[in-house]
C-alpha positions as CSV (number, residue, x, y, z in Angstrom):
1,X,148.8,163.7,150.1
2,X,149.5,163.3,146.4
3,X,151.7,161.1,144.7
4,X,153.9,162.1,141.5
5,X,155.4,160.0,139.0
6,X,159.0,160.4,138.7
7,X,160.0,160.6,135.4
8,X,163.1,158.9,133.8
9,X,165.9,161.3,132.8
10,X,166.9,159.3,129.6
11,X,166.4,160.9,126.2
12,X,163.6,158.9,123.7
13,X,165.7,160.0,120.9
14,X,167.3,157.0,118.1
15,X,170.8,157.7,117.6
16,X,171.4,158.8,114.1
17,X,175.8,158.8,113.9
18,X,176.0,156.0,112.2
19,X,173.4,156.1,110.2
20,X,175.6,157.1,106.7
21,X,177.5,153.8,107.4
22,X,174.9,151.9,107.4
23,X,173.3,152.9,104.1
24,X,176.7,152.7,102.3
25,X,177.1,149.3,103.8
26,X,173.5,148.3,102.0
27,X,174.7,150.2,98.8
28,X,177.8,148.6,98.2
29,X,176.2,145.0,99.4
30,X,173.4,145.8,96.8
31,X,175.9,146.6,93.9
32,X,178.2,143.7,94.5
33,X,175.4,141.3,94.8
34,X,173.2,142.7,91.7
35,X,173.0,141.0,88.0
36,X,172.5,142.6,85.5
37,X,169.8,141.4,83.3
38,X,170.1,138.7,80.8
39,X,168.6,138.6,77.6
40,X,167.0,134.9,76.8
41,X,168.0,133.9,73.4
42,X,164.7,132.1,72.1
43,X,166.4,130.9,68.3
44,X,169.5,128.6,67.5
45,X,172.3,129.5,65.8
46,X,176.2,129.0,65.1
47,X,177.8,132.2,64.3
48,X,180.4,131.7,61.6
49,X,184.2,132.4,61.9
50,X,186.2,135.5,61.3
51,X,189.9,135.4,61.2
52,X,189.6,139.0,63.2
53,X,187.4,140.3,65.5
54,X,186.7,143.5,67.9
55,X,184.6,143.4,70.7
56,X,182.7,147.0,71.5
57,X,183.2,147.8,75.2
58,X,179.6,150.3,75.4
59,X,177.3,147.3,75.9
60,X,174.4,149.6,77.0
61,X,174.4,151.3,73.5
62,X,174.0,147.2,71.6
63,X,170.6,146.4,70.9
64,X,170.6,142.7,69.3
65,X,169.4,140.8,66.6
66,X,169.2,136.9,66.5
67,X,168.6,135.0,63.2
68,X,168.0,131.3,63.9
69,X,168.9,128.3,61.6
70,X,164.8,127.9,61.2
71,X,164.9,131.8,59.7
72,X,163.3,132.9,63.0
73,X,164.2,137.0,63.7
74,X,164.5,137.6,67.5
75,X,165.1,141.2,68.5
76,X,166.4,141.9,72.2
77,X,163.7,139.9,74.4
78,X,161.3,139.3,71.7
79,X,160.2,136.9,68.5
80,X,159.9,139.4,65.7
81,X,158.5,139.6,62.2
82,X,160.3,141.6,59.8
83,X,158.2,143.8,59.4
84,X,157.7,145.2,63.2
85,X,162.2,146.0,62.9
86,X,162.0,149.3,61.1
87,X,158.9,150.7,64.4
88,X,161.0,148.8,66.8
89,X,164.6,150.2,66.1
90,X,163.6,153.6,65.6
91,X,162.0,154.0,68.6
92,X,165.0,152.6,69.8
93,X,167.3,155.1,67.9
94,X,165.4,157.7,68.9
95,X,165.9,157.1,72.6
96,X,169.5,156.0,71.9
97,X,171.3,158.4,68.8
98,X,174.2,156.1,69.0
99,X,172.6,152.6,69.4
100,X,174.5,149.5,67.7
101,X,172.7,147.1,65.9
102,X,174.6,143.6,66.7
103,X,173.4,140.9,64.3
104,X,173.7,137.5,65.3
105,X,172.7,135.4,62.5
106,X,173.5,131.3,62.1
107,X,176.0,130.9,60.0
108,X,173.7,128.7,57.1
109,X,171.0,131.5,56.7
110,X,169.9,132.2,53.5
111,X,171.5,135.8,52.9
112,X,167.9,137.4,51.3
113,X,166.8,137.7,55.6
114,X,169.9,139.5,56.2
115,X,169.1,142.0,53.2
116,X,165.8,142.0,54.5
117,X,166.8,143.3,57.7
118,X,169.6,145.8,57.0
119,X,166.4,147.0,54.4
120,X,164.1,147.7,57.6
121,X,167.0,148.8,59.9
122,X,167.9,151.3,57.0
123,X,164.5,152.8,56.9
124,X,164.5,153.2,60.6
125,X,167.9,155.0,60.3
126,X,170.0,152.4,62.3
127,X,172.8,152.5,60.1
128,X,175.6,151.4,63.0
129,X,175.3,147.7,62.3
130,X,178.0,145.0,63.7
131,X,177.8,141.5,62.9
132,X,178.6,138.6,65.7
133,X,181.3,136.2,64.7
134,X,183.7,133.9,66.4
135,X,187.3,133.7,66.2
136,X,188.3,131.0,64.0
137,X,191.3,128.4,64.9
């Protein structure tokens, strides 16, 4: 006399129905919860005033530049020297046509820097250029 197994009727198969709600659950929580990335600013400086000012809502098309009160050139994440603007911006201008070039320079820099750097951002054809003020009292 032999002996068979009985097998169980119920299906091995995961249930998939609400698997779309449970990845746009984990999408939204991942948007809500994400940062965006900061940029460190590594110089110090005091903007000056401006009796008017406009702020540009495209963010993603601003690349920075810091001048620091010790004459110090930081450029997005980085310590620069003047001469590495003009490779750095137009490799940036050629991935982005329509970058912005936002200067933030302390207020009691000696102007030649500035000339210095609209020189380099002009060879790398970065002629968009905003400079960073606060609004005065």
């Amino acid at each position: 006399m032999k002996f068979e197994k009985k097998r169980a009727s119920t299906k091995q198969e995961i249930p998939t129905a609400s698997l779309p709600d449970i990845i746009f659950m984990l999408l939204l929580f991942f948007m809500v919860t994400t940062t965006l990335r900061e940029v460190d600013v590594l110089v110090q400086y005091t903007l000056p005033e401006a009796k008017a000012i406009e702020k540009i809502e495209n963010k993603r098309l601003i690349s920075y530049i810091w001048v620091g009160k010790d004459q110090k050139i930081q450029l997005n994440d980085n310590l620069v020297k003047l001469e590495e603007i003009q490779k750095i911006m137009y490799a940036r201008r050629v991935a982005l046509p329509n970058v912005i070039v936002s200067m933030r320079i302390d207020k009691g820099s000696d102007m030649g820097i500035v000339t210095d750097i609209q020189q380099e951002l002009r060879k790398a054809d970065a002629r968009r250029i905003n400079y960073s003020a606060r609004l005065s009292n």
